[in-house]
Backbone as numpy.savetxt, mean C-alpha at the origin, in Angstrom:
# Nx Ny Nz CAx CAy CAz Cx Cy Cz
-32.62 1.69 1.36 -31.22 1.88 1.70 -30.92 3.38 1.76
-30.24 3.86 2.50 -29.33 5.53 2.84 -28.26 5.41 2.38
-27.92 6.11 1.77 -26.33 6.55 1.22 -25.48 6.77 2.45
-26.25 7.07 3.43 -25.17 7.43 4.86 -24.40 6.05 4.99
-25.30 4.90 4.56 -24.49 3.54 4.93 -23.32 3.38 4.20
-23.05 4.10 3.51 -21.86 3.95 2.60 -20.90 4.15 2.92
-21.15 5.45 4.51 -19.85 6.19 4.81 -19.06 4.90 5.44
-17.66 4.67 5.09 -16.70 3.99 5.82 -16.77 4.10 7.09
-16.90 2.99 7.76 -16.40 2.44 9.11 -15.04 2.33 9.62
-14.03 2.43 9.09 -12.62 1.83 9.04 -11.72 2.53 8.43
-10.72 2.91 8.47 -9.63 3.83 7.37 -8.53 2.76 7.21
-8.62 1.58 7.84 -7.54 0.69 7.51 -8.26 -0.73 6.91
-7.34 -1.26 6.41 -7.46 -2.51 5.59 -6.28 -3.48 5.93
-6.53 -4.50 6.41 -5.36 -5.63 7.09 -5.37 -6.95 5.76
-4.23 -7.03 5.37 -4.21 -8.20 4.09 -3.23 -8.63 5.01
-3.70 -10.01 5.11 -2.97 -11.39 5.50 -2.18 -11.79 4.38
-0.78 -11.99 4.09 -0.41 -12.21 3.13 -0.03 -14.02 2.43
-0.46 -13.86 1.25 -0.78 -15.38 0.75 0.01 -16.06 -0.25
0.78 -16.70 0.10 1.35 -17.88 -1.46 0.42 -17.44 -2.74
1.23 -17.09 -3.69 0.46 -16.67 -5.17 -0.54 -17.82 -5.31
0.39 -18.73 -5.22 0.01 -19.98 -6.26 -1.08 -21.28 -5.05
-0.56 -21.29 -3.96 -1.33 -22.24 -2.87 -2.07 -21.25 -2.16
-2.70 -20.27 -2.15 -3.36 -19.07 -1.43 -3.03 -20.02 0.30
-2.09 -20.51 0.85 -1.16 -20.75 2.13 -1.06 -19.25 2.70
-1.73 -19.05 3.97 -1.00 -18.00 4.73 0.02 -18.18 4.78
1.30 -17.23 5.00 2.32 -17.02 4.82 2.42 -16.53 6.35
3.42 -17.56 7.20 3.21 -17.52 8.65 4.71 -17.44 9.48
4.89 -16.17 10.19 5.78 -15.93 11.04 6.78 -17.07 11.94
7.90 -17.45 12.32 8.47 -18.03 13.05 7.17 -18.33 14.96
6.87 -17.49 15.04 5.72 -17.99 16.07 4.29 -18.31 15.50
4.80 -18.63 14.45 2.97 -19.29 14.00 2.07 -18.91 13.77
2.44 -16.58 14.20 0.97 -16.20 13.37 1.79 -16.08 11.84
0.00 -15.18 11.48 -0.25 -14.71 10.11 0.47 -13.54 9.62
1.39 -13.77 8.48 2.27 -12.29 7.95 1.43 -11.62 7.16
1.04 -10.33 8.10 0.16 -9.12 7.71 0.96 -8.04 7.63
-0.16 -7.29 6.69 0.07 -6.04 6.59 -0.80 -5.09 6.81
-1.19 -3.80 7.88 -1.98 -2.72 7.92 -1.70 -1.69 6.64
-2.98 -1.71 6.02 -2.66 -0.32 5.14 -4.16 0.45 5.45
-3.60 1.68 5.13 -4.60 3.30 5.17 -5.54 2.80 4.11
-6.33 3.28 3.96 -7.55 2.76 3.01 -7.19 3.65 1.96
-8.04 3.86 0.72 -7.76 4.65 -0.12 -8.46 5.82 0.49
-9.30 5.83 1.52 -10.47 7.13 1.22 -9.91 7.96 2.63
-9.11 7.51 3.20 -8.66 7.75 4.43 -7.32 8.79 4.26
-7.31 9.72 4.90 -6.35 10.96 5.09 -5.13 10.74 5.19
-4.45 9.55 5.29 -2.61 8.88 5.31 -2.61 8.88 3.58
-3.67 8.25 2.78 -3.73 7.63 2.25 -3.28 9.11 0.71
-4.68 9.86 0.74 -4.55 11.15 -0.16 -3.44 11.58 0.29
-2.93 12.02 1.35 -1.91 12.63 1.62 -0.56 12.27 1.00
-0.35 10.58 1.00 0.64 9.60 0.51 0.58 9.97 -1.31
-1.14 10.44 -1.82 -0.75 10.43 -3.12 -0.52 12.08 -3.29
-1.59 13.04 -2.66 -1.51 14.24 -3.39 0.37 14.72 -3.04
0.96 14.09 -2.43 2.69 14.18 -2.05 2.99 13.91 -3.77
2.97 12.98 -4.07 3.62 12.39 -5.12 3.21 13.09 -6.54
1.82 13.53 -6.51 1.17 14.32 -7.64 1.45 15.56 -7.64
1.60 16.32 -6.06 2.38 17.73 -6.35 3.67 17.98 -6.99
4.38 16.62 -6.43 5.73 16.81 -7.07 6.06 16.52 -8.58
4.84 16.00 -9.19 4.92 15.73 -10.16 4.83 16.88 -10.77
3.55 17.50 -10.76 3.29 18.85 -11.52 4.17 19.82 -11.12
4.81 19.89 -10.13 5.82 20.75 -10.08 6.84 20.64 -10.91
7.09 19.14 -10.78 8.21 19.10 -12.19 7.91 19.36 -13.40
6.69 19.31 -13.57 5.96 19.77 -14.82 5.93 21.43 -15.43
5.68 22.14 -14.29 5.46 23.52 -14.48 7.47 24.33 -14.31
8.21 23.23 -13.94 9.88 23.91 -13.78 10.31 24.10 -15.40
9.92 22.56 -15.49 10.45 22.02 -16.76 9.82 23.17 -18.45
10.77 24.01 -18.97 10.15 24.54 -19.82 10.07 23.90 -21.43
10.49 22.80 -21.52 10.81 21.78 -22.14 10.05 20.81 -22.29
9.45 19.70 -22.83 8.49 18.89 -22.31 9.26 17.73 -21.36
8.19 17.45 -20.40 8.45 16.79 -19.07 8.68 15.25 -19.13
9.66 14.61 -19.06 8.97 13.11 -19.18 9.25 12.47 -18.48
8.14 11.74 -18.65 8.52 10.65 -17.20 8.15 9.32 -17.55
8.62 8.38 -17.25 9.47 7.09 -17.62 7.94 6.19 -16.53
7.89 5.11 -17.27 7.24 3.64 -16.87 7.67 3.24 -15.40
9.17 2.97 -15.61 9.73 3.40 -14.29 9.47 4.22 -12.81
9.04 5.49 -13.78 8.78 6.33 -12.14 7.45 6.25 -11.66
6.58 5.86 -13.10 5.46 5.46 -12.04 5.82 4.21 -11.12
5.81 3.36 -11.65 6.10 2.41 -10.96 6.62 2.94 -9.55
7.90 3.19 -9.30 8.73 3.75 -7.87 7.55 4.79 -7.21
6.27 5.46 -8.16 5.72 6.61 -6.93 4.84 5.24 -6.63
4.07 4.04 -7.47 3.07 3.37 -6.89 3.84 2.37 -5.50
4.91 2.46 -5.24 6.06 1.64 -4.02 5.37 2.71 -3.00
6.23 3.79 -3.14 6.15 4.51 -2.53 5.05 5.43 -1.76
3.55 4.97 -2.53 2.12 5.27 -1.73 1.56 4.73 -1.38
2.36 3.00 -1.60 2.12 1.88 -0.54 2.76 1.96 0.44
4.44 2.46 0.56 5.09 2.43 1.79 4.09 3.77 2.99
4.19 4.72 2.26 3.52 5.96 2.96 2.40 5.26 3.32
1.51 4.65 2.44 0.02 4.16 3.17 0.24 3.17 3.97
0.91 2.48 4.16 0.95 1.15 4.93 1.22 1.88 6.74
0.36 1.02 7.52 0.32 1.23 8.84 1.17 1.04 9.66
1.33 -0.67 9.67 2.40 -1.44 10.20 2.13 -2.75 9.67
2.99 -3.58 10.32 2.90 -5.15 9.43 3.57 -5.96 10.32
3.27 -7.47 10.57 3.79 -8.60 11.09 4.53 -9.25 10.22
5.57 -8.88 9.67 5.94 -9.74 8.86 7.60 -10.30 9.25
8.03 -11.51 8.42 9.60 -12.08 8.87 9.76 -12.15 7.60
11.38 -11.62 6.91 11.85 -11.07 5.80 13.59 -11.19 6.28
14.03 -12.28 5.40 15.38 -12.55 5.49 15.72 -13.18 6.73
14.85 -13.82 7.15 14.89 -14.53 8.17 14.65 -13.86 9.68
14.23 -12.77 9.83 14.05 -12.40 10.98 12.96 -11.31 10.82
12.24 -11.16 12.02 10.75 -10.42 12.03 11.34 -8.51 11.85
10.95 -7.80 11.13 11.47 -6.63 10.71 10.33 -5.40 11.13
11.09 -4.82 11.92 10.12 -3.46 12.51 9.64 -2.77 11.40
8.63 -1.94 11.10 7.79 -0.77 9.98 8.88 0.18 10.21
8.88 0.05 8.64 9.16 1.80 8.58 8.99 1.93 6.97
8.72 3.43 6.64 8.56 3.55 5.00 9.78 3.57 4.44
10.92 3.14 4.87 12.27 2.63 3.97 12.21 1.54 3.90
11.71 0.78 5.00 11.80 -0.60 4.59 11.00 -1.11 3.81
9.81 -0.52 4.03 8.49 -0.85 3.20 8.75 -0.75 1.55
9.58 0.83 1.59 9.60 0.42 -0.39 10.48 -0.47 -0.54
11.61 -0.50 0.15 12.58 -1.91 0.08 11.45 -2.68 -0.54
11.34 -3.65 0.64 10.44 -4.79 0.25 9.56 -5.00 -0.72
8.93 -3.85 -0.93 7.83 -3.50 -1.66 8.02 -3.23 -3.65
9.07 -3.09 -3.87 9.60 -3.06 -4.54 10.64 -3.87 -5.35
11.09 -4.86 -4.44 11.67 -6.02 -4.65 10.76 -7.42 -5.01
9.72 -7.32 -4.01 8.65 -8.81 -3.87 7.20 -7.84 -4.81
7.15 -7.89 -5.88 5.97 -7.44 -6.63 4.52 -8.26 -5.88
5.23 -9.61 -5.70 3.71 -10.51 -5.31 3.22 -9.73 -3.85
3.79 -9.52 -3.09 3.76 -8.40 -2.12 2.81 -7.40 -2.50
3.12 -6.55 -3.01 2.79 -5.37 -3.54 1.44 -5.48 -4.41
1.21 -6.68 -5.36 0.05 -7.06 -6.10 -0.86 -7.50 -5.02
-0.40 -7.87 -3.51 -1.60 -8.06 -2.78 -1.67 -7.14 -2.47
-1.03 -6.03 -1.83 -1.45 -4.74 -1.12 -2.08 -3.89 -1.95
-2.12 -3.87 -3.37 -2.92 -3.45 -4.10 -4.33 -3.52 -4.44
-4.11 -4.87 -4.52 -5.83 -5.58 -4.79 -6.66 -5.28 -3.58
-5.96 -5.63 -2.54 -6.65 -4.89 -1.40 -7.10 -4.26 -1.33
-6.55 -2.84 -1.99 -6.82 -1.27 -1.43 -8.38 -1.33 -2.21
-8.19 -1.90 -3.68 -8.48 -1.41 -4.62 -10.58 -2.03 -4.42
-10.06 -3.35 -3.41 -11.43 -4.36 -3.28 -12.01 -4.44 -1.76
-11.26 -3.35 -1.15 -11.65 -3.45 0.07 -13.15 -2.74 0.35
-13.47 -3.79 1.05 -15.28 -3.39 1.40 -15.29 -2.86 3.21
-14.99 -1.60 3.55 -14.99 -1.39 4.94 -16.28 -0.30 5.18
-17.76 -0.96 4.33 -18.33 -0.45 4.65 -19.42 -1.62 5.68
-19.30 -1.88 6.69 -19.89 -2.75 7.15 -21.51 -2.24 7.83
-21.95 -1.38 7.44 -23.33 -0.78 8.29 -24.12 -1.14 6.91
-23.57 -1.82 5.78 -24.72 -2.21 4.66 -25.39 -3.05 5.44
């Protein structure tokens, strides 16, 4: 085996999204599959989406002459928010009607529906887009 085979093929990762509990695709008013495109982790949307969120962190870190704190909470809102930034686009229907991409809507959603978000996670986290093994 070469380590070259390792290099990624792909910078995106597509999760079909699934019923927690009946793993049921979860399917659009025309009958497809409600997906989501996301940036991979190793892929340049992706660092960019986090080293954003980590600069601003340490910046608040180095203002603050006081000690800095930061709340359970805000992680939480930056991990929304480097899914909305990473996410590509998506097929999805939400409140009854099919809803264009955008990263406002994305933390919307993303932030509201955790089961959402626990798939776009597991994804990132198990995605195999090395296909030249």
């Amino acid at each position: 085996m070469d380590l070259k085979n390792l290099k990624p093929v792909s910078d995106t990762v597509e999760v079909i999204l699934v019923h927690p509990e009946t793993f049921e695709s979860f399917t659009n008013p025309d009958g497809s599959e409600m997906s989501i495109t996301l940036y991979a982790q190793h892929s340049k949307e992706h660092k960019s989406a986090m080293h954003e969120i980590q600069n601003r962190r340490i910046q608040k870190m180095q203002k603050g002459k006081k000690s800095t704190t930061f709340l359970s909470e805000d992680f939480e809102a930056e991990q929304v928010e480097v899914l909305a930034k990473s996410t590509k686009d998506w097929d999805i229907t939400y409140d009854g009607k099919k809803v264009k991409f955008s990263v406002e809507k994305a933390m919307e959603i993303y932030a509201e529906l955790f089961v959402v978000r626990n798939q776009l996670e597991e994804a990132l986290s198990t995605s195999t887009v090395f296909t030249t093994i």
